[in-house]
VOBA-807407 format. One record per residue (C-alpha): y, z, x; residue in one letter; residue number from 1. Coordinates in Angstrom, 2 decimals, padded with zeros to 5 digits. Example, Ala and Ser with C-alpha at 12.3 -4.5 7.8 and 13.67 -1.06 7.14 Angstrom:
! residues 2
(node (-004.50 007.80 012.30) "A" 1)
(node (-001.06 007.14 013.67) "S" 2)
This chain:
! residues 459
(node (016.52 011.21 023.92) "X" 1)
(node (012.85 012.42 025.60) "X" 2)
(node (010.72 014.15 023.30) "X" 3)
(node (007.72 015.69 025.36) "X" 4)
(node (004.43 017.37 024.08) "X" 5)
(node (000.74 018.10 025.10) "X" 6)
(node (-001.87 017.94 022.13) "X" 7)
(node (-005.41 016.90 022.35) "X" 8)
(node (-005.80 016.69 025.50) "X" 9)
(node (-002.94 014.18 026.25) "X" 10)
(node (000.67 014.64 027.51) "X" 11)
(node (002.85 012.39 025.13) "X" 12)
(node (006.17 011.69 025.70) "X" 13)
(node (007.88 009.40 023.00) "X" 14)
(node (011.40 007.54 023.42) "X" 15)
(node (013.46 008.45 020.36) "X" 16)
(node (015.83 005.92 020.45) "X" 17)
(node (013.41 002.96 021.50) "X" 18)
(node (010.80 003.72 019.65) "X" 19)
(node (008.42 003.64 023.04) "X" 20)
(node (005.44 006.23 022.95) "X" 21)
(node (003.90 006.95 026.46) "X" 22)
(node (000.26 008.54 027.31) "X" 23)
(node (001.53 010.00 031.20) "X" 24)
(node (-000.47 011.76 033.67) "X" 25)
(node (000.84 015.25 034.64) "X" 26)
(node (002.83 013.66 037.19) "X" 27)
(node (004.82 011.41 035.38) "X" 28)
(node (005.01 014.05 032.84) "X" 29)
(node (006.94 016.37 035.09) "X" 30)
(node (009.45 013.90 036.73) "X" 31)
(node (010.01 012.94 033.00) "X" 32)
(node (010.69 015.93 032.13) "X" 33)
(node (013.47 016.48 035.42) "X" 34)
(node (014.74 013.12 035.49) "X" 35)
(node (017.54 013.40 033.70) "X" 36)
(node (018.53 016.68 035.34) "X" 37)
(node (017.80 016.54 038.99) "X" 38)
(node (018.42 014.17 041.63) "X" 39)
(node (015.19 011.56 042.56) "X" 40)
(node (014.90 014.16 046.03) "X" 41)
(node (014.93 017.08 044.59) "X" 42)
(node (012.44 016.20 041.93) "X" 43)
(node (010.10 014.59 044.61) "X" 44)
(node (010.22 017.83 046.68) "X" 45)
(node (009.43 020.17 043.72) "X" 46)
(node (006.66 017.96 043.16) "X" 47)
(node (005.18 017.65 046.26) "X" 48)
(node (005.22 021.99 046.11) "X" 49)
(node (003.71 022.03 042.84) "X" 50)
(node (001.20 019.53 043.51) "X" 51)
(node (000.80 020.39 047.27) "X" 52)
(node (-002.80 021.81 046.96) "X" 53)
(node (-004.46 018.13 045.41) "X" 54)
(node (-006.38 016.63 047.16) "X" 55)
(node (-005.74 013.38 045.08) "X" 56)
(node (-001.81 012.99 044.76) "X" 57)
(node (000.76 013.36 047.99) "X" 58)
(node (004.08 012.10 048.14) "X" 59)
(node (003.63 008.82 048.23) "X" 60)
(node (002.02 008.95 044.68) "X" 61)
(node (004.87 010.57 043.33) "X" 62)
(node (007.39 008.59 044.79) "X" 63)
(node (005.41 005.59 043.07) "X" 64)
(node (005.22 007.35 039.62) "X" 65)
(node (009.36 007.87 040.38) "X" 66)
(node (009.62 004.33 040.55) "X" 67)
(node (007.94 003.20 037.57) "X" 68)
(node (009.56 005.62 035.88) "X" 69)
(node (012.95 003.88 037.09) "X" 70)
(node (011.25 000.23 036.06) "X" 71)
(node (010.70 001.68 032.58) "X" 72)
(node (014.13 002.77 032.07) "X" 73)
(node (015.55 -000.40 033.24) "X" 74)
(node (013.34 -002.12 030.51) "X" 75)
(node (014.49 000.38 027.56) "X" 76)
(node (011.39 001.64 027.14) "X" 77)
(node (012.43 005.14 028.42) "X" 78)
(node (015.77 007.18 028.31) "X" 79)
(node (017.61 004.65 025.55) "X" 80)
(node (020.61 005.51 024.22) "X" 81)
(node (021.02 005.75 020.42) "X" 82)
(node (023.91 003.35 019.10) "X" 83)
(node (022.47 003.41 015.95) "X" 84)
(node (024.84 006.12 014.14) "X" 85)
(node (027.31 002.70 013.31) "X" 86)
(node (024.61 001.21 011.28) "X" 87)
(node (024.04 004.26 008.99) "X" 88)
(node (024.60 003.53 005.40) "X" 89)
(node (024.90 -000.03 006.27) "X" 90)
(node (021.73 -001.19 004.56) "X" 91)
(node (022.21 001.00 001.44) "X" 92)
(node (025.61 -000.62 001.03) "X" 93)
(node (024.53 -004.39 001.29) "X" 94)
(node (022.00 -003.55 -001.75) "X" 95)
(node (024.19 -001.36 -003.47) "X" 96)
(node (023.10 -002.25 -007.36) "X" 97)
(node (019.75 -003.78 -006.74) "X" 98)
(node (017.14 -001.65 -008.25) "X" 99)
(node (013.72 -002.03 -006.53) "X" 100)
(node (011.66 000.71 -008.36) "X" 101)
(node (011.53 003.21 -011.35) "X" 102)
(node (009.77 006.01 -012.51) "X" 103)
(node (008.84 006.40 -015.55) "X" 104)
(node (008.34 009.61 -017.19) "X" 105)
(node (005.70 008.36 -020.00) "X" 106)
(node (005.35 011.80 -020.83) "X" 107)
(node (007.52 014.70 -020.64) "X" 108)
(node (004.22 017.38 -021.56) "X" 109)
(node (000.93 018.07 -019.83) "X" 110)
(node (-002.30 019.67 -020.98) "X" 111)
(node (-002.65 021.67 -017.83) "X" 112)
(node (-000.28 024.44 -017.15) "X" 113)
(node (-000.17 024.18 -013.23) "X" 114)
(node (001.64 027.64 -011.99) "X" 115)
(node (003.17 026.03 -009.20) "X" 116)
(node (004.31 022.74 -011.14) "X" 117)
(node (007.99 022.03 -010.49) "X" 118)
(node (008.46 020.03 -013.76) "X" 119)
(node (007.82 023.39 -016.02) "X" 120)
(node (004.57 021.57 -017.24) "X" 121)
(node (005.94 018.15 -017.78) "X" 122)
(node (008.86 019.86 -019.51) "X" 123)
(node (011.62 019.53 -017.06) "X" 124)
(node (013.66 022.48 -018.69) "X" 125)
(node (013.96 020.48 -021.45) "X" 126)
(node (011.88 019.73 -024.50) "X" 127)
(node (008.12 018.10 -024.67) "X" 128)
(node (008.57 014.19 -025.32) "X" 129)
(node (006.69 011.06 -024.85) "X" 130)
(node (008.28 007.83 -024.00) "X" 131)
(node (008.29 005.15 -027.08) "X" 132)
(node (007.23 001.58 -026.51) "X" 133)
(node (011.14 000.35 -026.72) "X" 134)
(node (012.58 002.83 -024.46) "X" 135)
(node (010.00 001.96 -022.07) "X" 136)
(node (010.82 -001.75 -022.83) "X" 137)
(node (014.24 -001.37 -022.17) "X" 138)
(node (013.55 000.47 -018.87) "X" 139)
(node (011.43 -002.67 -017.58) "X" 140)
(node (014.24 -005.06 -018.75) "X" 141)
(node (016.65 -002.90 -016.84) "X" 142)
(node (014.67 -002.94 -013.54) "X" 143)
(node (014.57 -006.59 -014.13) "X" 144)
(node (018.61 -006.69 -014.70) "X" 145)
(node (019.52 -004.86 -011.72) "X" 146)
(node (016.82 -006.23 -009.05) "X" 147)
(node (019.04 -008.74 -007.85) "X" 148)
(node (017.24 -011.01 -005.86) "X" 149)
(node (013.96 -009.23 -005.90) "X" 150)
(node (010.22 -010.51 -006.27) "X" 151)
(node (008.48 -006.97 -005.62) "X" 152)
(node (009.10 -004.34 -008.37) "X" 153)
(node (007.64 -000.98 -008.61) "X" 154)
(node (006.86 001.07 -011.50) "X" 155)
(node (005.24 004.62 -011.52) "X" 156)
(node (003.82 006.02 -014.49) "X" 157)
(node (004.29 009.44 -014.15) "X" 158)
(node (004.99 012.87 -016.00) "X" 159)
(node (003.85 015.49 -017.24) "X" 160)
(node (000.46 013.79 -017.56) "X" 161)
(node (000.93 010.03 -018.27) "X" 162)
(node (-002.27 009.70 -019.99) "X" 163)
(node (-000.74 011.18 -022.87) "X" 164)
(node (001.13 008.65 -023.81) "X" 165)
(node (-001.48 005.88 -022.71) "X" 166)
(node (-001.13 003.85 -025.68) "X" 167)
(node (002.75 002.90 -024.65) "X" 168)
(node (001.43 002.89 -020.86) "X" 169)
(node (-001.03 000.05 -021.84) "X" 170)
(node (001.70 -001.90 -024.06) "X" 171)
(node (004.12 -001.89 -021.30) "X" 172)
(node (001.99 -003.24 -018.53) "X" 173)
(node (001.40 -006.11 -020.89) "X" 174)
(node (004.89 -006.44 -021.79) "X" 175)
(node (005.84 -006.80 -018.02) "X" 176)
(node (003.20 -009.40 -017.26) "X" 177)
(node (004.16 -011.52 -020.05) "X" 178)
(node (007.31 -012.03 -018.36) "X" 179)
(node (006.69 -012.10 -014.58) "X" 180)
(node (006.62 -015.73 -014.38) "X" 181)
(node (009.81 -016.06 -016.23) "X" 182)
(node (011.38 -014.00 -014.47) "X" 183)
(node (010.26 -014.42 -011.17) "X" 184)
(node (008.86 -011.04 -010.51) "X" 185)
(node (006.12 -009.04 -009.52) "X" 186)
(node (005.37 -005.64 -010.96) "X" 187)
(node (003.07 -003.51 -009.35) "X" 188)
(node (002.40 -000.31 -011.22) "X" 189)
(node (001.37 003.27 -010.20) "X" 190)
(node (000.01 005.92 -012.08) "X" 191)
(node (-000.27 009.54 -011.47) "X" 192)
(node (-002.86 011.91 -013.24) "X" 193)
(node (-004.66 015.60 -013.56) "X" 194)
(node (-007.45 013.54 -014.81) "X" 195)
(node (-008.57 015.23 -017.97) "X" 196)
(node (-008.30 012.64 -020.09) "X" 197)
(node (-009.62 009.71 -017.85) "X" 198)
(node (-012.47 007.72 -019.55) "X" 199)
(node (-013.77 004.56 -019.20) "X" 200)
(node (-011.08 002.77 -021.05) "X" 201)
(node (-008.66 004.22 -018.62) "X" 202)
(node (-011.21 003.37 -015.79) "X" 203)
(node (-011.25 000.01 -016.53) "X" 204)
(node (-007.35 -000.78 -016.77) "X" 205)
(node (-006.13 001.60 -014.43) "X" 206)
(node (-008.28 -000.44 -011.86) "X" 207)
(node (-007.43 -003.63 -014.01) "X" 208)
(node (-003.65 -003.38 -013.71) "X" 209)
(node (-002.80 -000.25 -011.15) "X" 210)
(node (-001.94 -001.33 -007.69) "X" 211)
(node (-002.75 002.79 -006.74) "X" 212)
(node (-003.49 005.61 -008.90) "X" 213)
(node (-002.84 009.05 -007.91) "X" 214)
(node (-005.32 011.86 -008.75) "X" 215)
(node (-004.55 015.53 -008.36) "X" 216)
(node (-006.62 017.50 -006.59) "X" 217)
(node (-006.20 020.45 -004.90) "X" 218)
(node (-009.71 020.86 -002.79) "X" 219)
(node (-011.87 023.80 -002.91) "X" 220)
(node (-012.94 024.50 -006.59) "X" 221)
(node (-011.68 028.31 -006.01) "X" 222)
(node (-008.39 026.86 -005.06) "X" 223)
(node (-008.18 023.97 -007.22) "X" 224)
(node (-008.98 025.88 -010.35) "X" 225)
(node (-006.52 029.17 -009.29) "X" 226)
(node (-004.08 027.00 -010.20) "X" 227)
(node (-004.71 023.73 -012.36) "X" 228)
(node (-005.83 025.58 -015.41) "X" 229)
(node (-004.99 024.35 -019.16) "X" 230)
(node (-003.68 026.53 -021.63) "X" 231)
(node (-006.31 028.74 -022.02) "X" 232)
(node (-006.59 029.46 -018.32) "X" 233)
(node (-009.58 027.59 -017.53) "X" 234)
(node (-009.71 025.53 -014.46) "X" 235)
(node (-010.28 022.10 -014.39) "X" 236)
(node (-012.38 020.88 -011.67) "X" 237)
(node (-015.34 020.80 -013.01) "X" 238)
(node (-014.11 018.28 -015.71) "X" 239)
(node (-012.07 016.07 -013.32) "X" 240)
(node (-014.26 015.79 -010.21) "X" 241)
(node (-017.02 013.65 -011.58) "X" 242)
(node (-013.97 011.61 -013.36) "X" 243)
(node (-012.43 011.28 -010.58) "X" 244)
(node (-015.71 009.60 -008.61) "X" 245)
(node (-016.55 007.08 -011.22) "X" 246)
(node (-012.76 006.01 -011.34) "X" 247)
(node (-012.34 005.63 -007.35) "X" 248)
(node (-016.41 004.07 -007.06) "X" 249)
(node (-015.42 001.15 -009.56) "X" 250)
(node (-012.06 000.63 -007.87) "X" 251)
(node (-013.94 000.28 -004.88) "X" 252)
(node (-012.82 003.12 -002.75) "X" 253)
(node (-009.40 001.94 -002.31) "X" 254)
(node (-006.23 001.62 -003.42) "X" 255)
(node (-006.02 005.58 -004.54) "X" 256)
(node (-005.25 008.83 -003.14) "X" 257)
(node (-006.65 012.15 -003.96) "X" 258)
(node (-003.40 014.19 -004.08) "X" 259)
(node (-003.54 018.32 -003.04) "X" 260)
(node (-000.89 021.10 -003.22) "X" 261)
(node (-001.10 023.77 -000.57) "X" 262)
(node (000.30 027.34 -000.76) "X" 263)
(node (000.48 030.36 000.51) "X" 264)
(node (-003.09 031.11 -000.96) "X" 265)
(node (-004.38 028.11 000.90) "X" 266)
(node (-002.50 027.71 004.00) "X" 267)
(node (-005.76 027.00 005.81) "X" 268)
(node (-005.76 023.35 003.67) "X" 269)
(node (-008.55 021.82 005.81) "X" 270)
(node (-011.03 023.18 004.25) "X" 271)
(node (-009.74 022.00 000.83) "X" 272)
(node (-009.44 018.31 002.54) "X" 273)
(node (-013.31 018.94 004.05) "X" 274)
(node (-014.32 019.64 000.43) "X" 275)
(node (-012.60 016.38 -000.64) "X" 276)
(node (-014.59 014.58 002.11) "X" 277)
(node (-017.94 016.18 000.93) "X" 278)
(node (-016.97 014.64 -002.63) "X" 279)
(node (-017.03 011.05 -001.19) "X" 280)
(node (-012.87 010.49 -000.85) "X" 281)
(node (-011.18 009.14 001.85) "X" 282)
(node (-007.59 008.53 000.84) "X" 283)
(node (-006.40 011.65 001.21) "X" 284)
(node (-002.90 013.53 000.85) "X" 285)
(node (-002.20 017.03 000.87) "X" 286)
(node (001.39 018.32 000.22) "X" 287)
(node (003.09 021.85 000.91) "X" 288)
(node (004.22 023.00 -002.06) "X" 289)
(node (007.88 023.20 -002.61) "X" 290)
(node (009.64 026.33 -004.67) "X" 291)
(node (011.75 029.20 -004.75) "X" 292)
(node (011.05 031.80 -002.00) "X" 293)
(node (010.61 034.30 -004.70) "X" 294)
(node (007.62 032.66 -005.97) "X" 295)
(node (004.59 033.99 -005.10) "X" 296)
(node (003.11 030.06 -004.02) "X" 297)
(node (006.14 029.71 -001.58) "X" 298)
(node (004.63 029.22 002.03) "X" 299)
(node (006.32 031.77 004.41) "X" 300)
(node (007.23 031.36 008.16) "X" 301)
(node (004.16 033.73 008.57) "X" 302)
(node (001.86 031.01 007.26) "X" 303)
(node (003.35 028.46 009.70) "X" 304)
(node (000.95 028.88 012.40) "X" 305)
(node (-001.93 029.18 010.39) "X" 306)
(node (-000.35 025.36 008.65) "X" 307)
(node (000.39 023.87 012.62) "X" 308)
(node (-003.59 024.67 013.73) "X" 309)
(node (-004.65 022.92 010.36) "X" 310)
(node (-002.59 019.96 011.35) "X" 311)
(node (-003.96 019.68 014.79) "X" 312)
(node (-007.49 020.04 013.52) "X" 313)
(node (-006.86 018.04 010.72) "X" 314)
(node (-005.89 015.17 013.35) "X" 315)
(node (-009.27 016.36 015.70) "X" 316)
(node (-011.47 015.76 012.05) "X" 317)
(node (-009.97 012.12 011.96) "X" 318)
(node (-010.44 011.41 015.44) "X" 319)
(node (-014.13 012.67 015.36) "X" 320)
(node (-015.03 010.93 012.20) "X" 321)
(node (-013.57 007.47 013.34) "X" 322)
(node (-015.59 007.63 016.51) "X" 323)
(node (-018.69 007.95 014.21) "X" 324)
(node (-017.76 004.92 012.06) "X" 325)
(node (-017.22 007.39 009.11) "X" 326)
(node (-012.96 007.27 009.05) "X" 327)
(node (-010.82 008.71 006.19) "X" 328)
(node (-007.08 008.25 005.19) "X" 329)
(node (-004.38 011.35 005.61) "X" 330)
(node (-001.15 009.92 003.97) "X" 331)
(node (001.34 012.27 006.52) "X" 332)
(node (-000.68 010.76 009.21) "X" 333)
(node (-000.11 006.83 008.84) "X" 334)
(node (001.81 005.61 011.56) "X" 335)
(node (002.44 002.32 013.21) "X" 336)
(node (003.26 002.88 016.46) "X" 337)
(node (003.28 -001.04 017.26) "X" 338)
(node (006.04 -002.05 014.45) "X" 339)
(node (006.96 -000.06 011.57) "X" 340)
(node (009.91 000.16 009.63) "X" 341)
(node (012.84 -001.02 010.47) "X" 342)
(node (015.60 000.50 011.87) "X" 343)
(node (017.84 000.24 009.25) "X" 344)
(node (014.79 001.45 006.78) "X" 345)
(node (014.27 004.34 009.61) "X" 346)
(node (018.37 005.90 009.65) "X" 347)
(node (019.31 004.94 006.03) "X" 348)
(node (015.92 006.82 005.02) "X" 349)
(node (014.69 007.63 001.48) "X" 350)
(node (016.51 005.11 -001.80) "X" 351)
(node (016.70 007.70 -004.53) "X" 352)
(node (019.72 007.21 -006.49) "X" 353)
(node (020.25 003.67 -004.99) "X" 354)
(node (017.32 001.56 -005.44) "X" 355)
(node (015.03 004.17 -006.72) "X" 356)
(node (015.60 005.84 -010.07) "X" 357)
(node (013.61 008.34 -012.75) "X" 358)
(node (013.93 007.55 -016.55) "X" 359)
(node (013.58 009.94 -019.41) "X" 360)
(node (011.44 009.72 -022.06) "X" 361)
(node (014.83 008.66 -023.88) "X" 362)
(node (016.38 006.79 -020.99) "X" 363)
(node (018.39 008.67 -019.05) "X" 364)
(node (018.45 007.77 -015.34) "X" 365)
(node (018.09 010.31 -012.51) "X" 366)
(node (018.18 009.90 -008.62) "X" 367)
(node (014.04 010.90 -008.53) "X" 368)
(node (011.49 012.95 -010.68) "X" 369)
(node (012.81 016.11 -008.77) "X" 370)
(node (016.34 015.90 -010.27) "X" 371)
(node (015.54 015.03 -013.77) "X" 372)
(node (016.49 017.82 -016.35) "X" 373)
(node (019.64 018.86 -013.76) "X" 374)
(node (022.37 017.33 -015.80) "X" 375)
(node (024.87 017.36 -012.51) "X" 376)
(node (022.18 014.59 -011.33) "X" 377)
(node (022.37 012.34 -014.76) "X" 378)
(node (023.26 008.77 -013.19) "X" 379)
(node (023.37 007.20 -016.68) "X" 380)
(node (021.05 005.64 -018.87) "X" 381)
(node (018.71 002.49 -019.02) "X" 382)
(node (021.03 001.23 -022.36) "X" 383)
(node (024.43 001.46 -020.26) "X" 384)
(node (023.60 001.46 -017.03) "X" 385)
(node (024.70 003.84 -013.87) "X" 386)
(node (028.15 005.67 -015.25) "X" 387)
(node (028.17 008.54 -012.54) "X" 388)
(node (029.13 006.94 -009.81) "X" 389)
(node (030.25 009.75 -007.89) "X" 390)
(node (026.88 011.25 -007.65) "X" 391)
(node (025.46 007.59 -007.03) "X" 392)
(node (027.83 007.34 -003.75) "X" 393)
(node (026.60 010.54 -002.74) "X" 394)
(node (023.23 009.48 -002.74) "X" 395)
(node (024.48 006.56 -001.14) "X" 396)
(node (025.56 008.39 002.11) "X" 397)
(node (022.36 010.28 002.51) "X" 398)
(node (021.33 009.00 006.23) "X" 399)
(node (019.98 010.69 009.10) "X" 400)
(node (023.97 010.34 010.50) "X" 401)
(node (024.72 012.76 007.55) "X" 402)
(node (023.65 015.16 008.35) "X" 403)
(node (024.95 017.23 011.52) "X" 404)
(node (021.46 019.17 011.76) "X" 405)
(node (019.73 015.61 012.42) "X" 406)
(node (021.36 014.15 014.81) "X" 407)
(node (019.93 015.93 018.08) "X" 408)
(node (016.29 016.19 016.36) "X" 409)
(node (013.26 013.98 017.98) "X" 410)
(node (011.52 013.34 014.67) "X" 411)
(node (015.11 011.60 013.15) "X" 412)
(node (014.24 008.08 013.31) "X" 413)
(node (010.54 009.27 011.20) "X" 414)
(node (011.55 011.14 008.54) "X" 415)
(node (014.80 009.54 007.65) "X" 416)
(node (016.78 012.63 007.51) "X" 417)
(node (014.29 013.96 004.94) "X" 418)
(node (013.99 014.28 000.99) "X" 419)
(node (017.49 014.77 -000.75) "X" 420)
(node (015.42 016.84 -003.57) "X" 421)
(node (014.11 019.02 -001.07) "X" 422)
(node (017.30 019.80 000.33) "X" 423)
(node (019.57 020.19 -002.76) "X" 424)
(node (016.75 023.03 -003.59) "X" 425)
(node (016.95 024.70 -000.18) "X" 426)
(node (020.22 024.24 000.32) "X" 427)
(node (022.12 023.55 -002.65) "X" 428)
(node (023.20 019.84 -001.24) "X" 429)
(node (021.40 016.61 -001.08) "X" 430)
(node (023.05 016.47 002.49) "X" 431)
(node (021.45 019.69 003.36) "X" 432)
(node (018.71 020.20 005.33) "X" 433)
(node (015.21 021.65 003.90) "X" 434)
(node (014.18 023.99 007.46) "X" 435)
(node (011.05 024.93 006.29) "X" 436)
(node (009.92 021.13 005.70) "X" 437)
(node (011.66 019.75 008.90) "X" 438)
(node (009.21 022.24 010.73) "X" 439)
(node (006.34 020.95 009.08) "X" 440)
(node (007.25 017.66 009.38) "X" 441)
(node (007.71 017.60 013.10) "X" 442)
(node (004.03 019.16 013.36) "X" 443)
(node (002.71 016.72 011.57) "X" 444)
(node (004.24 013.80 013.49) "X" 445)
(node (002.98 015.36 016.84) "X" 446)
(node (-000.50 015.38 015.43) "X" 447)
(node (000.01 011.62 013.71) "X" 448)
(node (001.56 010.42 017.10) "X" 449)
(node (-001.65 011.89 019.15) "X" 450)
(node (-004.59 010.50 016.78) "X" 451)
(node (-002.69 007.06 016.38) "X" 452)
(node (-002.34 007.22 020.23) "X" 453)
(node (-006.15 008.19 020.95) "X" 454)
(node (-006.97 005.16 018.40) "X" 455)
(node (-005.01 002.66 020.06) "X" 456)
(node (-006.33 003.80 023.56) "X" 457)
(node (-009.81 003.44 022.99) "X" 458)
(node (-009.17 000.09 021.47) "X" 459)
């Protein structure tokens, strides 16, 4: 499968199924595009029309750019077939029961009250609660229990607002590296916050002990404060930002990301990531916000090409700023076009469920974050382990091969087949398929492609 596109002034045209990105003149760009459909003659006649007024290519040239065309397909670099749909699930079922990661919800309550928030304000439908020392414990032990063979462990700190509950946060980082050595493992921790209640205690162990620490942000103060307000309505930048740069200057500037939301206020998002830039960050991330269509955040297909021309200038800012020796980080846009993940990692896509759960602040397991509070989704709990198995296996399916939708789309082999959360809300099924996303996500791998491309070119 071919997928061809022209964006910043190149003409891409990536191999699916191989992997194989190409930077092609206009010539090979067209017998690409006709190769598959017309006979070697007739495409070198059409050609020869089309291009019949240059004065720099004749037939000879395009007969050429026909055979290398034919050399790369012999060499599987061009027009490879994808045999991969036997391998989907495969990898998910050789680790079935090893646990590789957790998130822990520290804190089930926040002291902002973020509109747009899809956790009810740390609530998750359900009651305000902070994690205890023991559950949290327990949850660590589990992760060890059901890791099988593995060194690498993650653990997010997450809520509602984590720093809530840092006391237990604290406790439990030292409880884990009291027994990494025993137990052969590794933990590296994550934790995600607003930011209001980061001081220089939670400076200096966050970049102690936190392999990366999340920080919301939502750009523009106007933006930023329309939404992330506390209970009394007021916004919050003005007490996070200069948090926010003593946290990342000690830590180096590294190892973080400044986290957005974008709506349908804010569809024009570079400007919120320019006013993160103007701040002094450079790992960046900005996320469309995901809720019902009834909500007056939701992006609409009216705000989609408003969103694509923010992505392609977005990938335009990076390439500018690298040439000046003055580069920044865009999490949609890191790509490795000379390895990557693997191919089994690339059809049996995201590990929610499987190898990734959420816990409770009283230990109930959930596929991810997005699905706790939706009892139809409660795998079990960290005291007696996974119990709904049926859901389990469903999440255990989820490939890119499960989904009819994916298997004729050029982007498959990036996304995975997508976020199961995302497409049980759109769509009522974690096999579904979240439209709205795959649009966005396609965009933004054009624009990734093209800047990782123009990198690799000048190199």
């Amino acid at each position: 499968m071919i997928h061809q596109y022209k964006l910043g002034g190149y003409n891409i045209v990536l191999d699916v199924c191989s992997g194989a990105v190409h930077a092609v003149d206009d010539v090979a760009y067209d017998i690409i595009a006709m190769f598959e459909e017309e006979s070697k003659d007739t495409i070198i006649s059409k050609l020869c029309e089309k291009y019949s007024d240059s004065e720099d290519i004749n037939k000879e040239d395009i007969e050429e750019c026909y055979a290398q065309i034919v050399e790369l397909k012999e060499s599987g670099q061009l027009f490879v077939k994808d045999t991969f749909e036997p391998m989907a699930g495969e990898l998910k079922r050789k680790t079935a029961g090893v646990v590789k990661a957790l998130c822990l919800h520290i804190a089930h309550t926040c002291n902002l009250n973020c509109a747009y928030c899809f956790a009810s304000q740390g609530k998750y439908q359900g009651e305000r609660a902070l994690m205890s020392f023991e559950v949290g414990k327990r949850a660590l032990d589990f992760l060890i229990e059901n890791s099988g063979s593995r060194h690498n462990l993650e653990v997010d700190f997450f809520g509602g607002e984590p720093l809530m509950n840092f006391d237990v946060v604290k406790k439990l980082v030292e409880y884990a590296r009291s027994i990494e050595k025993e137990k052969g493992k590794n933990f590296r921790f994550t934790l995600t916050t607003n930011g209001m209640l980061i001081d220089d205690d939670v400076i200096d162990f966050a970049n102690k002990e936190m392999s990366n620490v999340v920080l919301s942000l939502d750009g523009r103060k106007e933006v930023h404060d329309k939404f992330r307000v506390d209970y009394s309505g007021n916004g919050s930048f003005d007490k996070i930002v200069p948090k926010f740069k003593k946290l990342v200057e000690k830590r180096g500037n590294k190892d973080y990301y400044m986290r957005g939301t974008f709506t349908h206020h804010n569809p024009d998002f570079l400007e919120d990531i320019k006013t993160m830039l103007d701040l002094g960050f450079t790992e960046l991330s900005m996320e469309p916000v995901v809720c019902a269509d009834s909500d007056e955040s939701a992006l609409t297909y009216e705000d989609l090409p408003i969103v694509f021309d923010q992505y392609e200038k977005l990938a335009e800012l990076m390439i500018k700023r690298r040439k000046e020796n003055n580069p920044f980080t865009f999490y949609h846009y890191m790509i490795d076009l000379q390895g990557g993940p693997c191919i089994y990692k690339r059809i049996s896509g995201c590990g929610s469920g499987t190898e990734y759960m959420a816990v409770t602040p009283w230990g109930d397991l959930y596929p991810c974050h997005q699905f706790v509070g939706d009892e139809k989704y409660l795998l079990g709990n960290i005291f007696d382990g996974v119990k709904n198995t049926a859901i389990q296996d469903e999440f255990m399916e989820c490939n890119v091969y499960s989904r009819e939708e994916c298997k004729d789309c050029w982007a498959r082999l990036y996304c995975s087949g997508g976020c199961a959360a995302n497409a049980y809300h759109a769509t009522g099924s974690v096999k579904g398929v979240y439209k709205y996303g795959c649009e966005l996500f396609k965009k933004r791998m054009e624009c990734a492609i093209m800047a990782e491309v123009d990198r690799l070119l000048e190199d």
